[in-house]
N, C-alpha and C positions, 0 to 999 in steps of 0.2 A: 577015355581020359581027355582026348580034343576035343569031345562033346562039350561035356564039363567043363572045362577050361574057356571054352567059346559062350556057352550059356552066363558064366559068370565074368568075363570079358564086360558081354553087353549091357548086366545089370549096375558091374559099373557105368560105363558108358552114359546109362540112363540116368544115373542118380546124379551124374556131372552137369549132366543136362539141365537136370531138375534144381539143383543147389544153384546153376549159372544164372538160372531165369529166374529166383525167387530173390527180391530185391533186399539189399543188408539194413539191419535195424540198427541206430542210433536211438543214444539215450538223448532228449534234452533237456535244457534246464527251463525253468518254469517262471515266464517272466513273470515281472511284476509291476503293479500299475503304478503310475507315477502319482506319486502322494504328496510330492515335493514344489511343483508349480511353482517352479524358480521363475521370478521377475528379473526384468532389469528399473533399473531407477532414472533410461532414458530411453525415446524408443530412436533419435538421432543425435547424434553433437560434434560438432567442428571443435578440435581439440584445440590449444594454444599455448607457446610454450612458454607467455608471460604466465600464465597457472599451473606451469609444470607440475608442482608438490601440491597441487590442492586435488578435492577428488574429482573423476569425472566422469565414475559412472560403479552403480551401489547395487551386486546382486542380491538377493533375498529369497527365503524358504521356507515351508513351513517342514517341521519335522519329519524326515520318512518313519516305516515301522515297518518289525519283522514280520513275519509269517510264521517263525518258528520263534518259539519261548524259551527254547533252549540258545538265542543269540547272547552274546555279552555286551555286545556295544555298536554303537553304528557311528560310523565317521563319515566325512563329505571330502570330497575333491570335483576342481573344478579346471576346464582348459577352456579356449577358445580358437576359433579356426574361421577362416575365411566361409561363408554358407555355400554348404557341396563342394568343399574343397578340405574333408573331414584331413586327408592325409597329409594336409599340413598346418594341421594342431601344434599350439604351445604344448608345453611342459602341463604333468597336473599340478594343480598349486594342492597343497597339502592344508585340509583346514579343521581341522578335527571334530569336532561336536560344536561350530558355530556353523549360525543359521543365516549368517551374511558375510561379504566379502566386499571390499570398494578396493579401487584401482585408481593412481594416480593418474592426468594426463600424459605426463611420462611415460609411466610403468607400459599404460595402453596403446601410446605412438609407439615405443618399442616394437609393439609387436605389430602394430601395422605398416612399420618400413620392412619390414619383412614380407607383407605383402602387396604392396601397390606403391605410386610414388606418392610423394608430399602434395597435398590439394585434391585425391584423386578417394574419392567417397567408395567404400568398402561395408556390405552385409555381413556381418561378425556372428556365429551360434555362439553362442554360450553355453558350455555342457555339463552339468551339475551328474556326480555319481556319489550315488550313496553305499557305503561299503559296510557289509555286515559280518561280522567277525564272529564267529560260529565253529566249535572245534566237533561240531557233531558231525556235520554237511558243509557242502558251498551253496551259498545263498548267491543266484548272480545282483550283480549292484543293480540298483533301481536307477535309471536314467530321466532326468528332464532337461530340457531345451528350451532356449527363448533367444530372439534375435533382436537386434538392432544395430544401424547404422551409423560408422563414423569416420571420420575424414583427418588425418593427421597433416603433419609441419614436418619442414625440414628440421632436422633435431641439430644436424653442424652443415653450418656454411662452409663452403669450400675455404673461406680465407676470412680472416677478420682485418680490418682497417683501424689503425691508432692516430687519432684526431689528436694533432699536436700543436699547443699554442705555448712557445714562449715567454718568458716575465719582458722579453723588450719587444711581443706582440705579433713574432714571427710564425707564421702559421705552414705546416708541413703533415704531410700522409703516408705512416710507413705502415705496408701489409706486412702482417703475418701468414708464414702457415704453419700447417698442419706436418711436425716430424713424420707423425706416422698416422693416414688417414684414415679418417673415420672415428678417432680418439677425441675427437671435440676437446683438445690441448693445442694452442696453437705459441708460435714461437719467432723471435725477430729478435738481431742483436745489431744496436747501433750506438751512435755518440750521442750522449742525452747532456742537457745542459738544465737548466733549473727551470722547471716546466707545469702546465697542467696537458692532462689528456684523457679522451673517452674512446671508446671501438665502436665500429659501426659494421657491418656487418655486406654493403655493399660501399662503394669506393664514398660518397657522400651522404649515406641517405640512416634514412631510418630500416630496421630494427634497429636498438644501441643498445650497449654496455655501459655504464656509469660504476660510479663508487657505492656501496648502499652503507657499511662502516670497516674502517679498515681495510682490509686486501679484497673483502667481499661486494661481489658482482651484481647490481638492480639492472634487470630485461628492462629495455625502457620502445614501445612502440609509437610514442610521441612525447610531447611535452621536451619543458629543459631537462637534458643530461647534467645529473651532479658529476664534476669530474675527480680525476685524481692527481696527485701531487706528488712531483719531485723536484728536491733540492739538492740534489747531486751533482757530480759533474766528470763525463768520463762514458769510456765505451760498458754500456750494460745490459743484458738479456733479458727481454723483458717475456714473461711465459703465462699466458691466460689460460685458466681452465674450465671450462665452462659445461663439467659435470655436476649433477646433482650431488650433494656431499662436500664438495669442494669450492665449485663456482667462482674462486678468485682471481687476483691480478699480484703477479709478484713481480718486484724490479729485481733482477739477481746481478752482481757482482760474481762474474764465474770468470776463472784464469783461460784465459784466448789464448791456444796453441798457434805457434807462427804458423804452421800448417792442417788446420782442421782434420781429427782424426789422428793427425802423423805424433804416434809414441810409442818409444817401444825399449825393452831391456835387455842389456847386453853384461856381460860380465863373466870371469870363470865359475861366481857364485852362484849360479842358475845356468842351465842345459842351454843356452843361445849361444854362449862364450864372447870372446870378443870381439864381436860382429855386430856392424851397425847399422841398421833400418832394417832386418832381417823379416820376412812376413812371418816365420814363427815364435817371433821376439813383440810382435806386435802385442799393445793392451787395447783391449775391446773395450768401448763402450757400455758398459752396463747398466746406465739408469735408465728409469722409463720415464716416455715425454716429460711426464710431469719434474724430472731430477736428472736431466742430459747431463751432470759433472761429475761422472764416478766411473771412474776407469779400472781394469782387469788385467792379469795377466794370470794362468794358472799353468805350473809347470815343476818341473825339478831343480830345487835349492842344494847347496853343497854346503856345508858345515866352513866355515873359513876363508869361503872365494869373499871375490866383493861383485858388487853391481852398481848401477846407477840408470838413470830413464831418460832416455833420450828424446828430443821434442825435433831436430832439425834433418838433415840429411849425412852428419858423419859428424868427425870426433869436431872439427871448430865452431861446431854449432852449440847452441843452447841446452842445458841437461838438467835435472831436476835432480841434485846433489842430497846425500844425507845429511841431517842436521849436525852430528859430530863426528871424527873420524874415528871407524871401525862401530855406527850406530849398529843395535841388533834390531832388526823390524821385526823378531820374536814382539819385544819388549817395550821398542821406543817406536813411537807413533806419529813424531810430530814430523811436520812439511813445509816445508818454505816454495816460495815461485820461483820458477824455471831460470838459470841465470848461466853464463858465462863462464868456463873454468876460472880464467886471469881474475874474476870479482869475487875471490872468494876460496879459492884452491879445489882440488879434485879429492873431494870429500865421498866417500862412499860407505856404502852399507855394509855389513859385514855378518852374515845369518849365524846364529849358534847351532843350529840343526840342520840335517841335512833330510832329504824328502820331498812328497809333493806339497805343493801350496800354491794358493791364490793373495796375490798380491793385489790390496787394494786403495787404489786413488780418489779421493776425495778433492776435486777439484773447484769447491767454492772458494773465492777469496776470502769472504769472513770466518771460512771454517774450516781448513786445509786439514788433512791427516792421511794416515794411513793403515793398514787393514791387511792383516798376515794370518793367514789360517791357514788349515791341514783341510789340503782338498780329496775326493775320494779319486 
């Protein structure tokens, strides 16, 4: 029996042998030739962000085709990436059965601040794949490639500069910045008197901003700047936005808290009580660059208490009173600016439900309200 046992031991033994040394087979897939010979429509170009929206550069294809007749359709996708630098590829763009694709200046500085700085010349693939849609098999996608060189711009200046000349001829330079960098939104709040003005983008020079009609923004990298115009008069925030889509210049009228930031709710009607400048009583901030005058607070309301919003450091300071007494911010919506109890009496809100909610501030002067909903 240990004969046996040991004879068959070793024939395993051997077959382990044999199965370790025999190299494992894969299947693979079967490429296929590129049929597609995608171009580009530059083989270099210095991009510029006076042509942002215009094209700057146009790939093109001729058809792929299957191998199997049993496919139903074939669609295209396209990325691009730094040359030898495949692992940091864009996104695929999705293009279905066309046989070209163009790319804004824009759209393509995009993605080359992603790779290199502003001025600094970058070899781009272009990587066409064609997708075959086949419920029989997988077909893998038929790939082509083509290269060329391009050189992008700073897309946002750190700071924009507002060229101010007065109607009695007084000339003055207030920077803006940037809320939140990188947003190509910039922002400044001062005392404006009856005025024209343009941006410029270093403290005197060229790149500028002009008016091109109404609130909308003309690139200008010489020549006369059209300017723009106000007749107002009074501290106003003025907010440039200098994205694709938007691109304008707005003067806002927005209610200046005596202490920027400093607001907050107090009252037995809401879970703060009556405590004042509390950090859990605080209203955030909610709008984005582009809408900095909308303020938040979300919390627990009592059916019956009262509240009111506090803008100063404790009760003789300034509050932001309901329009009538015992207002439901269910219901009534309207806002007056921050004032005084002695101007007016100690007006408060007065919620008909009780629950969570977000109370919200709309803090433009021309358009004050408020904004009561059931938060989760």
């Amino acid at each position: 029996m240990k004969k046996y046992a040991m004879i068959f031991s070793a024939l395993c033994t051997g077959l382990l042998f044999t199965s370790c040394n025999k190299d494992p087979e894969y299947f693979t897939l079967e490429e296929n030739p590129d049929e597609m010979h995608v171009k580009s429509s530059v083989e270099e170009i210095t991009l510029s962000k006076s042509a942002a929206d215009q094209t700057a550069v146009t790939f093109s294809w001729d058809a792929a085709t299957s191998v199997d007749p049993s496919t139903e359709g074939i669609s295209y996708k396209l990325c691009l990436y730094p040359t030898g630098q495949k692992e940091s590829h864009s996104d695929y763009k999705e293009l279905g059965t066309n046989l070209t694709y163009s790319m804004t200046h824009d759209e393509l500085n995009s993605l080359l601040s992603q790779w290199a700085l502003p001025g600094q010349a970058v070899k781009v693939t272009a990587q066409l794949l064609a997708v075959f849609r086949n419920e029989q098999r997988y077909i893998k996608p038929e790939l082509s490639t083509v290269e060329f060189t391009a050189t992008g711009y700073e897309k946002y200046s750190p700071y924009l500069y507002m060229q101010i000349t007065t109607d009695d001829g007084k000339k003055s330079t207030q920077r803006l910045d940037q809320r939140q960098l990188g947003t190509g939104i910039y922002e400044a709040t001062l005392n404006m008197s009856a005025c024209k003005f343009h941006f410029t983008t270093t403290p005197e020079a060229y790149p500028a901003y002009g008016m091109a009609e109404g609130e909308q923004l003309e690139y200008y990298t010489d020549g006369d700047v059209r300017d723009f115009r106000f007749d107002g008069n009074g501290k106003r925030t003025v907010i440039v936005d200098t994205n694709v889509g938007f691109n304008d210049c707005r003067v806002l009228d927005i209610v200046q808290l005596p202490t920027p930031g400093q607001i907050w709710i107090c009252g037995n009607g809401c879970s703060v009580g009556w405590n004042t400048n509390t950090s859990n009583g605080r209203l955030e901030m909610v709008g984005s660059a582009r809408e900095p005058y909308y303020y938040a607070w979300t919390g627990d309301f009592n059916a019956g208490g009262e509240f009111k919003i506090g803008v100063g450091n404790g009760w003789g300071d300034p509050f932001f009173f309901a329009p009538d007494y015992n207002a439901d911010p269910l219901t009534d919506h309207r806002l007056s600016t921050y004032r005084y109890q002695d101007n007016g009496g100690d007006v408060k809100w007065v919620p008909s439900v009780s629950g969570r909610y977000t109370l919200t501030l709309c803090l433009l002067a021309t358009d004050m309200w408020t904004k009561f909903e059931p938060a989760n």
